[in-house]
C-alpha positions in Angstrom: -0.5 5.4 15.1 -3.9 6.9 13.4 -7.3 4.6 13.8 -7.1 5.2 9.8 -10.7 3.5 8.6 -10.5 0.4 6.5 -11.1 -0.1 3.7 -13.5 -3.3 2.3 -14.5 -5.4 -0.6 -17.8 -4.3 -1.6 -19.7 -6.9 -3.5 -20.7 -6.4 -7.0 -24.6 -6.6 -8.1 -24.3 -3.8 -10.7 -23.4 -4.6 -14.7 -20.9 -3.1 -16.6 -23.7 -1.2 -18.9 -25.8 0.2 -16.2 -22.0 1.3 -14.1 -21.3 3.3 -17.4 -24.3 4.8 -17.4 -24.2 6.2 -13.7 -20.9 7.2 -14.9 -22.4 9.4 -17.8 -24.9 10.7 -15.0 -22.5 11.3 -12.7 -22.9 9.2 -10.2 -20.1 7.3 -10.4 -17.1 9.9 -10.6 -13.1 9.2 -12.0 -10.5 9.7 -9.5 -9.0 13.2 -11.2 -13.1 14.4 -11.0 -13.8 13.5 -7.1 -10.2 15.1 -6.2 -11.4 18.3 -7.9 -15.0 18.1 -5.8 -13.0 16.8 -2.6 -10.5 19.7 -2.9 -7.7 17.8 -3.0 -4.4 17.6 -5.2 -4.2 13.9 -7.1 -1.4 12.6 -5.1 -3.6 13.8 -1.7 -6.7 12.0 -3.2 -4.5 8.9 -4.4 -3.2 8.7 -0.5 -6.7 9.4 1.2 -7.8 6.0 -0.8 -4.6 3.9 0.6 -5.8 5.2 3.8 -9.0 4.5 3.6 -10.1 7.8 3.9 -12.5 7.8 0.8 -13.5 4.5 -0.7 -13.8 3.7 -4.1 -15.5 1.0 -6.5 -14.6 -0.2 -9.8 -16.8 0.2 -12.6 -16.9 -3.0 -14.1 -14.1 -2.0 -16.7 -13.0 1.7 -16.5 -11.6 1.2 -13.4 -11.6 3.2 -9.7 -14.5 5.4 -9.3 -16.0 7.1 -6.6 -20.0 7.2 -5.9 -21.3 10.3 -5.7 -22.7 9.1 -1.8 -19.2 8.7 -0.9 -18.5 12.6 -2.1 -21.0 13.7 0.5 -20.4 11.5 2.9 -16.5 12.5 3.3 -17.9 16.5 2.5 -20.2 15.8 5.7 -17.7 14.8 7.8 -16.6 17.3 11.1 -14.1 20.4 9.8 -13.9 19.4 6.1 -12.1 20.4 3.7 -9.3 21.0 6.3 -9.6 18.3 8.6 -9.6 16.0 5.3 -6.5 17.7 3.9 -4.7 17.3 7.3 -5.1 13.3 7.9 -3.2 13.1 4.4 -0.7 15.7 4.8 2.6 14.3 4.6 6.0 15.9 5.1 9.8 15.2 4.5 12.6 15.2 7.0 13.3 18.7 7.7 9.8 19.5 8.3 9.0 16.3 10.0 11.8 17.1 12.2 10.1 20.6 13.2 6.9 18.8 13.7 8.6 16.9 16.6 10.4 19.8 17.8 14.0 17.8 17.0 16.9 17.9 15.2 17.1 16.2 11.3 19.7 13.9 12.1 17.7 12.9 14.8 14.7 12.5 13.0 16.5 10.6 10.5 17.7 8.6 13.0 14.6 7.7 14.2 13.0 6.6 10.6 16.3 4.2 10.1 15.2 2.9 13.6 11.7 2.1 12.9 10.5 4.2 15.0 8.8 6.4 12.8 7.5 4.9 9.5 7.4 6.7 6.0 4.2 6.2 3.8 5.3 7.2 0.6 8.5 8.1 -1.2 9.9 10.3 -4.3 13.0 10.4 -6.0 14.8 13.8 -6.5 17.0 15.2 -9.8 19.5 13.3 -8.1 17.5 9.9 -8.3 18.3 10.6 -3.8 15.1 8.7 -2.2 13.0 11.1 -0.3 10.8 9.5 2.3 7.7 11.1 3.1 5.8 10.7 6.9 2.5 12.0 7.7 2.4 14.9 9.3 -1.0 13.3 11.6 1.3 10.6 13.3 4.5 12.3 13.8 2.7 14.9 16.2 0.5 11.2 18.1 4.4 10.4 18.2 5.6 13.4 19.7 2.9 13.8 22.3 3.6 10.3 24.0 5.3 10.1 26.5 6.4 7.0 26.1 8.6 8.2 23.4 10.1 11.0 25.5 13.5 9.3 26.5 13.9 9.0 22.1 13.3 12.6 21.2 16.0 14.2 23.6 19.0 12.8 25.5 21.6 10.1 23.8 20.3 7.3 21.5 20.5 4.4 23.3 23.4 2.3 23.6 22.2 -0.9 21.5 20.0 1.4 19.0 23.7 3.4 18.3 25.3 0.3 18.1 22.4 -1.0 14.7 22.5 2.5 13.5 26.4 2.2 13.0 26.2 -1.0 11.6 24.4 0.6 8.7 20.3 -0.5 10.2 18.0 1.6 8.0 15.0 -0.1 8.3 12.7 2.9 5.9 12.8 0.9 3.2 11.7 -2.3 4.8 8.7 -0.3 6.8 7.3 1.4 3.8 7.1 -2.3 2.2 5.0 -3.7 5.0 2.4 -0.9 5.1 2.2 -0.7 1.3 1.2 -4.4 1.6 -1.3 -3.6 3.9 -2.8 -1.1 1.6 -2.6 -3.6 -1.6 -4.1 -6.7 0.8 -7.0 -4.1 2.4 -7.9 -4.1 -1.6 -7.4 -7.4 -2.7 -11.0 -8.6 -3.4 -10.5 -12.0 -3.3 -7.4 -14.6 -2.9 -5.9 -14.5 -6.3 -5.4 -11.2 -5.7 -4.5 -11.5 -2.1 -1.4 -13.7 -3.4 -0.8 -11.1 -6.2 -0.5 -8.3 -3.4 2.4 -10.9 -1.9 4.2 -11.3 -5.1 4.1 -7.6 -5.7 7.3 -7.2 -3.1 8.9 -10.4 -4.8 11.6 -11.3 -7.0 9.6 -12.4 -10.4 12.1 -15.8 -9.5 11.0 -16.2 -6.0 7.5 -16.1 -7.6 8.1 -18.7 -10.1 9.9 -20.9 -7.2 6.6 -21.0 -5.3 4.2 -20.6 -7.6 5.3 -23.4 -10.3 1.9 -23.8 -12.5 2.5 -21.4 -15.7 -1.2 -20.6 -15.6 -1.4 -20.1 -12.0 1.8 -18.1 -12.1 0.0 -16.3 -15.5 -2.6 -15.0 -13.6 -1.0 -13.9 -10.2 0.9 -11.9 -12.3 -2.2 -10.3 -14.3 -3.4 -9.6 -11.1 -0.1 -8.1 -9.5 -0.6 -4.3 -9.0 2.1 -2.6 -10.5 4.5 -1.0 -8.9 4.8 3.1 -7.8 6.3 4.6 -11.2 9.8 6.6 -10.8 10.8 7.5 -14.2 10.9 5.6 -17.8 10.7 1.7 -17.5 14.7 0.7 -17.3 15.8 4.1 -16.5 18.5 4.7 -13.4 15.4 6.0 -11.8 13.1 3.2 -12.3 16.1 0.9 -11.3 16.3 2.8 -7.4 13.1 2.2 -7.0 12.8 -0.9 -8.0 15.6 -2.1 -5.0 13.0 -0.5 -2.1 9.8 -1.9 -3.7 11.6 -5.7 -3.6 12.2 -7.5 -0.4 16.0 -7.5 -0.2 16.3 -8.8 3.5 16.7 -13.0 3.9 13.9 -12.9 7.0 11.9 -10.8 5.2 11.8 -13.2 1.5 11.1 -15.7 3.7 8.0 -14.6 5.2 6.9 -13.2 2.1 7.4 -16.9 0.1 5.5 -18.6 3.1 2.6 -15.9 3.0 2.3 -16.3 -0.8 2.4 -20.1 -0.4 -0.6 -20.2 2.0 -2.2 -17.8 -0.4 -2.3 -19.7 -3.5 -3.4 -22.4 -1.7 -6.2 -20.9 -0.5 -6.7 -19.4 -3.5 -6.8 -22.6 -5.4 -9.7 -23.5 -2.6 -11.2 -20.3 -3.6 -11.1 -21.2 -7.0 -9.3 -22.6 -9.9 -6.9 -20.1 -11.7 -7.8 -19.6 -15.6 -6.5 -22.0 -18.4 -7.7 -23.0 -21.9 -10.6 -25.3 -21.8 -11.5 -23.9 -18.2 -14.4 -21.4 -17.2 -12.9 -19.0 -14.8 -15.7 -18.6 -12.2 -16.6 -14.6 -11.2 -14.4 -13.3 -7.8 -17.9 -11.8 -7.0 -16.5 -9.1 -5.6 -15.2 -5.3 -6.8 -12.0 -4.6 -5.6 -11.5 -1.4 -4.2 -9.4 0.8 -6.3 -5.2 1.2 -5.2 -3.7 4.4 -7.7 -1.4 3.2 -9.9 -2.5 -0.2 -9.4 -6.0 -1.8 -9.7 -6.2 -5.4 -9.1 -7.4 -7.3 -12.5 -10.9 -9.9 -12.4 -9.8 -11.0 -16.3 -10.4 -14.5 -17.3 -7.5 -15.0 -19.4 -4.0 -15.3 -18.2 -1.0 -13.4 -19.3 1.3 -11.0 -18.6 2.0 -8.5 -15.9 -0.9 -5.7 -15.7 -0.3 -2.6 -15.6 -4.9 1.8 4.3 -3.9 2.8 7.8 -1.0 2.9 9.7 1.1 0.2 9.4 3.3 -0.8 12.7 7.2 -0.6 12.1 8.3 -3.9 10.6 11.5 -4.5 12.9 12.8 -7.9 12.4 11.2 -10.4 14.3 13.0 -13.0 16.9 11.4 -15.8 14.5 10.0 -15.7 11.7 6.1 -15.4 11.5 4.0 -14.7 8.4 3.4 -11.0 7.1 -0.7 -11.8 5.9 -1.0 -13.4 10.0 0.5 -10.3 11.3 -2.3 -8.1 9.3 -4.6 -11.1 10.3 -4.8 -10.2 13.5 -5.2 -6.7 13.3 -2.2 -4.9 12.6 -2.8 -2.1 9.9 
């Protein structure tokens, strides 16, 4: 996989005044402004953040912005705009398939596997899920030759046998690394446990998480969900089965992760509730699209990185935030 950079919290010293002055003087710029400077198309700039490709602040209030340093510091980098636009290019099956100089079906084949992992999807006119790889690590893939015995010969006896028992473990994959983007932008451990609850049942979430005001605020803070079509539509609906955990190994780690969370999160400090002053996170979290962590005091409703490893069922169970812990992207 790509040594994608990290992204970090970056402490906040700056009001919100001043911020909206540097915005007004350009120094802080919106995300639709610094794709236009950066060359790229929205959904490239959107993915270049998740990567960690370009980091981003928060205002104090209007929400992700990019400094004016960061601009020239990605437009310094070797072989821009084109090397920029290359880390982020991503392609579907067919061309994913050329990349790697094999067949579709055995492309697909490998992405039900694990073997290759998707890092965004789409749905079609048809509402058919359309899973999207970059283009970067299909060609690392390719070229080791480790992989050599999967990209030519028969599939191997025990990986035919999953495959025809209906395996399809894209869905599952493109969960884990999404929550490694959403916890490499948590700013602090409220929001940490909202990344968690993201991929959750809203039940599972009330089963751990059994203070209302706790629960309140975990869900302010839960950064919403990739948008396929109207709320409630068919559309919204298939995309709402891959962006919840549906596997029983999977819940499970998720409900233990987001029980260690709270609880540190309760050390951190106290979640917000009438008659108590919600102390300050301290820190600016950087900015997901679609998504953007909340810092508000109040509870209530729901508010509107890197590689990530194939997430192939374990032999035992073992926690999701441990396996980013120790280093996995």
């Amino acid at each position: 996989m790509s040594g994608n950079t990290v992204t970090r919290s970056v402490t906040s010293t700056t009001p919100a005044a001043p911020a909206r002055a540097e915005v007004r003087d350009g120094l802080l710029l919106s995300p639709s402004r610094a794709a236009r400077e950066l060359g790229l198309k929205r959904a490239e700039f959107d993915l270049a953040v998740h990567l960690g490709r370009i980091r981003t602040v928060d205002d104090g209030g209007g929400g992700p912005r990019v400094t004016r340093a960061e601009i020239e510091r990605v437009r310094s980098e070797a072989g821009f705009p084109e090397t920029l636009r290359e880390r982020v290019k991503t392609v579907g099956t067919a061309d994913g398939a050329a990349l790697m100089n094999v067949p579709s079906a055995r492309f697909t084949r490998l992405a039900r596997l694990g073997q290759v992992v998707p890092v965004t999807f789409y749905l079609n006119r048809y509402r058919a899920v359309v899973w999207l790889y970059l283009a970067e690590e299909l060609r690392q893939f390719a070229a080791d030759e480790k992989n050599a015995p999967l990209l030519s010969g028969r599939t191997p006896e025990g990986l035919r046998d999953q495959l025809e028992e209906g395996l399809d473990l894209r869905p599952r994959n493109w969960r884990g690394r999404h929550l490694g983007f959403l916890l490499r932008q948590a700013g602090d451990p409220w929001a940490r446990a909202a990344a968690v609850a993201s991929l959750l049942d809203p039940v599972q979430v009330a089963e751990i998480v059994r203070d209302p005001y706790e629960r309140a605020y975990v869900n302010r803070l839960r950064p919403a969900r990739p948008a396929h079509g109207a709320p409630d539509s068919p559309a919204a609906q298939v995309a709402a089965t891959i962006t919840t955990a549906e596997d029983p190994d999977e819940i499970e780690w998720l409900r233990s992760d987001l029980r260690q969370t709270v609880a540190e999160a309760r050390e951190h400090r106290a979640a917000p509730r009438p008659g108590l002053k919600a102390s300050s996170p301290g820190a600016v979290q950087q900015a997901a699209p679609g998504g953007v962590a909340s810092s508000a005091a109040l509870p209530g409703g729901p508010a509107a990185g890197e590689a990530a490893k194939p997430a192939e069922p374990p032999e035992k169970p073992r926690g999701l935030l441990g396996w980013f812990r120790r280093g996995n992207p």
